[in-house]
C-alpha positions in Angstrom: 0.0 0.0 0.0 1.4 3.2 -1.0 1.9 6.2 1.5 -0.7 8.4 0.8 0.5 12.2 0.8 -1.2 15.8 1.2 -0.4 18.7 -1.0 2.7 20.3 1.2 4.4 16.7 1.1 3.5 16.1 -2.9 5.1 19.8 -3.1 8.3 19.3 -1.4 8.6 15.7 -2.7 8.3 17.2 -6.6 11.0 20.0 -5.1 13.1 16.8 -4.4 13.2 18.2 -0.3 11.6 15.8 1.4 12.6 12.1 1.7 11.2 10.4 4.5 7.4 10.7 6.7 6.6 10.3 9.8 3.5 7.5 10.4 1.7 6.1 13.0 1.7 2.9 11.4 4.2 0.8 8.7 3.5 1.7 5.4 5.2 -1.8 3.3 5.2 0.9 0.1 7.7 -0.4 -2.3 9.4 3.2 -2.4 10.6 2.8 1.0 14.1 2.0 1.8 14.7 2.0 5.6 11.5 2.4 8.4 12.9 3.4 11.6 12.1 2.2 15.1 9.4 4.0 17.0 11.1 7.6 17.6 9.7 10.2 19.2 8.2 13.7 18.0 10.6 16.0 19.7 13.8 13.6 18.2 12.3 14.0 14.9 10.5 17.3 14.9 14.3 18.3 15.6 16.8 16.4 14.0 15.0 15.5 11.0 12.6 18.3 10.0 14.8 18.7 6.7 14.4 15.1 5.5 11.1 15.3 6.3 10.7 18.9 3.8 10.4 21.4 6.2 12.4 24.5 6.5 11.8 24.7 10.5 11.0 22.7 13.3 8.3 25.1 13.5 7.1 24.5 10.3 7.1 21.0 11.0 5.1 20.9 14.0 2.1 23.5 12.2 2.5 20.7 9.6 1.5 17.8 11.8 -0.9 19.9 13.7 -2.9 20.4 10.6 -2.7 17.3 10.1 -4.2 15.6 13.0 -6.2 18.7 13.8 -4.8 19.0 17.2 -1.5 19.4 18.6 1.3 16.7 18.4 2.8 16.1 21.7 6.4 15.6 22.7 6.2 12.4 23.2 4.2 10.5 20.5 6.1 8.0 18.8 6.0 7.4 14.7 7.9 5.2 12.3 9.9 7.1 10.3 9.8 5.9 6.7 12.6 6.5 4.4 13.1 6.4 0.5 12.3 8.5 -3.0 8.5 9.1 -3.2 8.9 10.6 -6.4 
């Protein structure tokens, strides 16, 4: 099952910016290369808001905000999938 994707990640993907997404679940999407163990929002939200497309952390979080439609703690834990979703 493919990743599904909203209109900032198609947009940053196309740009070539953003190579890996952060999910609650496994995706087994043949695009992906690596899935990392649960991490938590703060690691990732920090050290890999770049991979992920964003030009902030801040920028990240809004993005995940919107995306659950509430804010995205600290501490929640998501697998971080890897590859070229181009």
């Amino acid at each position: 099952m493919n990743i599904p994707f909203n209109t900032w990640s198609k947009q940053r993907i196309a740009q070539g910016r953003k190579i890996c997404t952060s999910r609650k679940k496994m995706y087994s999407d043949p695009r992906v290369t690596y899935i990392s163990p649960l991490l938590p929002w703060w690691f990732i939200r920090t050290y890999l808001f770049r991979p992920e497309g964003a030009d902030s952390p801040g920028e990240l979080q809004a993005v995940i905000d919107n995306i659950f439609k509430r804010h995205v703690e600290d501490s929640e834990e998501f697998y971080v999938h890897f590859g070229n979703f181009k």
